[in-house]
MMTF fields as JSON, N, C-alpha, C and O atoms, coordinates in Angstrom:
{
  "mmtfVersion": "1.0.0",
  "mmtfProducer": "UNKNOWN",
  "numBonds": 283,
  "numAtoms": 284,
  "numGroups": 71,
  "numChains": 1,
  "numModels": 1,
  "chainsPerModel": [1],
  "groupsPerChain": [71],
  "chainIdList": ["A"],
  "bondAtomList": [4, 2, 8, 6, 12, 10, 16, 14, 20, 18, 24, 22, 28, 26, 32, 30, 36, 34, 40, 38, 44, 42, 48, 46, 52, 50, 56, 54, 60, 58, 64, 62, 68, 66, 72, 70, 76, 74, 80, 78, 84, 82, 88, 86, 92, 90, 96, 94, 100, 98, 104, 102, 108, 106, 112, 110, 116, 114, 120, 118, 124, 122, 128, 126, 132, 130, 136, 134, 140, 138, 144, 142, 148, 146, 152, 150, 156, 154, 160, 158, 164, 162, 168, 166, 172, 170, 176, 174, 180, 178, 184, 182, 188, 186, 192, 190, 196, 194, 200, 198, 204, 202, 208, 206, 212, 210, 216, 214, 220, 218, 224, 222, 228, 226, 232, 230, 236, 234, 240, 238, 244, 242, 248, 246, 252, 250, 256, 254, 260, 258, 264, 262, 268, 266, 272, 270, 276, 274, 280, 278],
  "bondOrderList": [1, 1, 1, 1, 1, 1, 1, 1, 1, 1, 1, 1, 1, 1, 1, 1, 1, 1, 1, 1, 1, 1, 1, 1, 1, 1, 1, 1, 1, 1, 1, 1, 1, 1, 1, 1, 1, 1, 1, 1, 1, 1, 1, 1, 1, 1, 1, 1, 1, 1, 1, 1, 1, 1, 1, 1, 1, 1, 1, 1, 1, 1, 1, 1, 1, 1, 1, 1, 1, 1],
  "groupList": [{"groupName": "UNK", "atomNameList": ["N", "CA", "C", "O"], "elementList": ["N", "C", "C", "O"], "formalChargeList": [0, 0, 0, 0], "bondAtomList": [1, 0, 2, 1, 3, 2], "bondOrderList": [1, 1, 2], "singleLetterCode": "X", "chemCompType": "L-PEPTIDE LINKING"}],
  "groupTypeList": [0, 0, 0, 0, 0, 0, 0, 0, 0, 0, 0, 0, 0, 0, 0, 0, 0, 0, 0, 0, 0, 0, 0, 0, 0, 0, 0, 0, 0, 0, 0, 0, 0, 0, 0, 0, 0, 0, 0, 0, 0, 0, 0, 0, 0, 0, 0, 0, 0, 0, 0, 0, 0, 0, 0, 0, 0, 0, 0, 0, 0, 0, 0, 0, 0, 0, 0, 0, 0, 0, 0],
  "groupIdList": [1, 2, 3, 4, 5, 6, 7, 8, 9, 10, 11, 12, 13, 14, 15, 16, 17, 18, 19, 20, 21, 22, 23, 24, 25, 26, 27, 28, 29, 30, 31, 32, 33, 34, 35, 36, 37, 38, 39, 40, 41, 42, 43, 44, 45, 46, 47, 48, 49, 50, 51, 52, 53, 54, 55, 56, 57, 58, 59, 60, 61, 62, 63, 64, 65, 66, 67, 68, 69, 70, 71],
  "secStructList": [7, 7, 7, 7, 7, 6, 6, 7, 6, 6, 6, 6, 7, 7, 2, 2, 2, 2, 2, 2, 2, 2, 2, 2, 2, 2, 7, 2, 2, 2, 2, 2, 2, 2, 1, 7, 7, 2, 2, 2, 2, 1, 1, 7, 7, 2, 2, 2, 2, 2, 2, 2, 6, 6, 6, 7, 2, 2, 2, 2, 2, 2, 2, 2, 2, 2, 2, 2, 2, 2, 7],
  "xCoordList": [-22.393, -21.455, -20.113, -19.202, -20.146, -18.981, -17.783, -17.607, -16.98, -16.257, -14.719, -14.145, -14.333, -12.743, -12.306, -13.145, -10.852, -10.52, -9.199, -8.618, -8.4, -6.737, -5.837, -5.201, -5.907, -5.478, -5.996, -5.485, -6.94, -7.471, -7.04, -7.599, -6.15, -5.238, -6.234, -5.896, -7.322, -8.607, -9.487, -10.533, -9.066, -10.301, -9.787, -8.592, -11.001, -11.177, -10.716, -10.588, -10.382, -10.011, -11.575, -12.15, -12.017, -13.397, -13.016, -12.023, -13.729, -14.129, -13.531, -12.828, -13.646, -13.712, -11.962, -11.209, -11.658, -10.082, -9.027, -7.906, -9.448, -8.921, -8.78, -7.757, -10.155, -10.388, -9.307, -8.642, -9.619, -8.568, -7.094, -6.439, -6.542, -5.436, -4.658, -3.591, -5.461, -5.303, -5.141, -4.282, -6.18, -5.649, -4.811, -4.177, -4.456, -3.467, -2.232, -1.625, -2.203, -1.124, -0.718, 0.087, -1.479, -2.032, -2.198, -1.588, -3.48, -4.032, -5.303, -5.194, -6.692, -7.666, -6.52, -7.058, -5.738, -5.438, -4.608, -4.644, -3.792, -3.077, -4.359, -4.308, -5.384, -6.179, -6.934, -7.369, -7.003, -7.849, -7.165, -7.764, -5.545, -4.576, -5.015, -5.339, -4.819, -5.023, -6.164, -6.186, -7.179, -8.573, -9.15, -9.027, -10.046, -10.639, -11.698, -12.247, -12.36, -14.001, -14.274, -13.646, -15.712, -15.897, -15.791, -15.408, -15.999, -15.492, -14.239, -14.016, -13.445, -12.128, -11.919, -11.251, -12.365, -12.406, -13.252, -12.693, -14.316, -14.755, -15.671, -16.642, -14.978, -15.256, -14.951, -15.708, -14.017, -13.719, -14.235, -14.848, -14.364, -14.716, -14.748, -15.173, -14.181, -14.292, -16.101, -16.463, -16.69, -18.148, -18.976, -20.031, -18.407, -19.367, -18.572, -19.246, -17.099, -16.812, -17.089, -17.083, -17.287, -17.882, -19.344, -19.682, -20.084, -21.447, -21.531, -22.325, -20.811, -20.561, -19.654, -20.209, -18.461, -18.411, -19.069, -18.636, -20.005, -20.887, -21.869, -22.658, -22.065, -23.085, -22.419, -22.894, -21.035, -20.655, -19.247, -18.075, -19.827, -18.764, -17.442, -16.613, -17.42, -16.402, -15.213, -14.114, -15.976, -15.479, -14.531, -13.547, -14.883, -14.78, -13.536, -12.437, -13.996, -13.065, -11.423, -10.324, -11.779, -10.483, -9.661, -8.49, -10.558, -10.107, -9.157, -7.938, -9.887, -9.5, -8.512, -7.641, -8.169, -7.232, -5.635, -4.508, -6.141, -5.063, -4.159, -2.93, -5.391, -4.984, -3.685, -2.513, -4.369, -3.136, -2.324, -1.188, -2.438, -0.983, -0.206, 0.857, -0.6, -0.073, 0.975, 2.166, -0.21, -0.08, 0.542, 0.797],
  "yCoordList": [2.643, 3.747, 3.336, 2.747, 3.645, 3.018, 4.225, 4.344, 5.095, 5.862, 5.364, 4.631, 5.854, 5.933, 5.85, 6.098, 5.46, 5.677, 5.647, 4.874, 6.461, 5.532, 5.655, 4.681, 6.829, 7.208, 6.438, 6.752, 5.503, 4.946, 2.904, 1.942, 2.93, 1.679, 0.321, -0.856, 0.739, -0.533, -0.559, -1.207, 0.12, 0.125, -1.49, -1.772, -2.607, -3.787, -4.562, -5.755, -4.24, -5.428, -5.295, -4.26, -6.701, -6.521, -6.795, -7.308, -6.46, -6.594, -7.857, -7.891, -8.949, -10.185, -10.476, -10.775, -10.382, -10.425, -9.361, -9.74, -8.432, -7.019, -8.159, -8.342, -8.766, -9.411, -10.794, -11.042, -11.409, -12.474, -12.637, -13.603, -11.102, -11.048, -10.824, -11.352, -9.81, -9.229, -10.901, -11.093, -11.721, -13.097, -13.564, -14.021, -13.561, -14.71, -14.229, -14.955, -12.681, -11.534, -11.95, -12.79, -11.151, -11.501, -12.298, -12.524, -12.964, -13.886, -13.134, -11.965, -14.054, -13.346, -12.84, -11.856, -13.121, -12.703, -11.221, -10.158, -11.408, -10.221, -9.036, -7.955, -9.334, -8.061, -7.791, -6.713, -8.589, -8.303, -7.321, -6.422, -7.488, -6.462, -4.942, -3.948, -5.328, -3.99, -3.183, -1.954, -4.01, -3.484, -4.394, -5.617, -3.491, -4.278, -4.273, -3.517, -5.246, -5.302, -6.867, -7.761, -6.821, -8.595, -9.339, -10.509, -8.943, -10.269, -10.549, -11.579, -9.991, -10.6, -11.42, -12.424, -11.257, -11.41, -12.606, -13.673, -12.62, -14.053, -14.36, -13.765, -15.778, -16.964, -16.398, -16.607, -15.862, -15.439, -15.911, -16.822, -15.547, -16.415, -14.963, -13.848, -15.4, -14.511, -14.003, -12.925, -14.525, -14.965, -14.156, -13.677, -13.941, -13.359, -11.803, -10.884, -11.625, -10.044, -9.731, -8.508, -10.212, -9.752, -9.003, -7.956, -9.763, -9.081, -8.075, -7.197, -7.938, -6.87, -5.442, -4.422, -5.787, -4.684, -4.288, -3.282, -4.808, -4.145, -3.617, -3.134, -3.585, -3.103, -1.502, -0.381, -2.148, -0.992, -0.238, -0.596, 0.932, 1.456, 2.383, 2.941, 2.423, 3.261, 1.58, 1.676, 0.417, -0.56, -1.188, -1.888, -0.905, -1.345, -0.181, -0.46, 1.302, 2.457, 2.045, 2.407, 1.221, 0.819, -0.734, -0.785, -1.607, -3.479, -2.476, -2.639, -1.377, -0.721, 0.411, -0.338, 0.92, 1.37, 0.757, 1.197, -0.514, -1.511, -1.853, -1.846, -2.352, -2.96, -2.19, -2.514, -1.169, -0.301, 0.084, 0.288, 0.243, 0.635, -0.254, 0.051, -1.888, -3.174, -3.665, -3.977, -3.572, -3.753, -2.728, -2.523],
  "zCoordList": [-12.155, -12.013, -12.601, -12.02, -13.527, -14.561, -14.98, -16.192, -14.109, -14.899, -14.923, -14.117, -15.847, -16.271, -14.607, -13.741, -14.256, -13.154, -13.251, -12.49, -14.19, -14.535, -12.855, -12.452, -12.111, -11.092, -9.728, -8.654, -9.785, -8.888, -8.647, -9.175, -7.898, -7.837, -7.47, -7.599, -7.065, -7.31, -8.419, -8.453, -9.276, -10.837, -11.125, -11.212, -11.272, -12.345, -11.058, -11.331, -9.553, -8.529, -7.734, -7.395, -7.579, -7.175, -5.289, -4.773, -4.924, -3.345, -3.078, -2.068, -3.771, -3.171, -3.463, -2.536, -4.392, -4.58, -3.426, -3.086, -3.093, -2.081, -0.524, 0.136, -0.285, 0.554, 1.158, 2.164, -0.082, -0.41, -0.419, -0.029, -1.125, -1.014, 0.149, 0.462, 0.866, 2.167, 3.39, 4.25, 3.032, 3.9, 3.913, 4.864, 2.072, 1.62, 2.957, 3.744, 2.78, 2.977, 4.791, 5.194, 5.484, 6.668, 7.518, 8.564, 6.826, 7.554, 8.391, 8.759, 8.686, 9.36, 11.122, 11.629, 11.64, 13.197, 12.555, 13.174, 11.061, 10.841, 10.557, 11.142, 9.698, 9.892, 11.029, 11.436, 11.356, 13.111, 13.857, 14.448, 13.858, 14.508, 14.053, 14.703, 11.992, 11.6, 11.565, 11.492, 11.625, 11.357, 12.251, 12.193, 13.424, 13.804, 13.981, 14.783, 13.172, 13.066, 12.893, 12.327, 13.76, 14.218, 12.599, 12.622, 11.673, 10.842, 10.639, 10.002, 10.961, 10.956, 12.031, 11.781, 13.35, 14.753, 14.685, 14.94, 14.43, 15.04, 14.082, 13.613, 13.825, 12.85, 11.147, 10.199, 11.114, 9.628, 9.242, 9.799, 7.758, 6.189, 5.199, 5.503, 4.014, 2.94, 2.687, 3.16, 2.236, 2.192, 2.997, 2.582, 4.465, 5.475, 5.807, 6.271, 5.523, 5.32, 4.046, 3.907, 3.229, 1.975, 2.157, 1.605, 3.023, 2.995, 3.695, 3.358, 4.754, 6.033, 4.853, 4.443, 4.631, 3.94, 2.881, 2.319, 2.453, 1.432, 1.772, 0.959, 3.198, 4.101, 4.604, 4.783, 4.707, 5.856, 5.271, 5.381, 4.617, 3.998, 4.667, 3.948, 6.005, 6.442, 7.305, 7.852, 7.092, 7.142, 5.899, 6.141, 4.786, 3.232, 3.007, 2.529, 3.5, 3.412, 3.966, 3.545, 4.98, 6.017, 4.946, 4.571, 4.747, 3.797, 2.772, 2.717, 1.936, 0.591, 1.36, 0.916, 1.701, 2.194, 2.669, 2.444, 3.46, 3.321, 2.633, 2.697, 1.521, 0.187, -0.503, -0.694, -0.742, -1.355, -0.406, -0.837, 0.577, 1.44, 1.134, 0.593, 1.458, 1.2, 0.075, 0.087, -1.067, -3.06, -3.396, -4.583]
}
């Protein structure tokens, strides 16, 4: 699913960078406040919310929502 996206502030930032930045930003206890869903909560790791939000899109809806409020 490849379209144009000029209006869309995550076109070419992949999942794993959104993720990352949001820690650097944060920290796993700062998104836990904002979002709270057990991978932030217990035993973080980039690696293991990566798989969860790719599972769980009204979870991924909330990381990507952040992001740009944030960025």
């Amino acid at each position: 699913m490849t379209h144009e996206q000029p209006n869309n502030p995550l076109h070419g930032v992949t999942l794993e960078k959104v993720v990352t930045r949001l820690v650097e930003h944060y920290g796993w206890d700062g998104l836990a406040e904002r979002i709270n869903i057990n991978c932030f909560n217990s035993d973080p790791s980039v690696k293991s919310t990566l798989k969860f939000l790719r599972k769980t899109q009204w979870a991924r809806d909330k990381v990507e929502n952040l992001y740009i409020s944030t960025f």
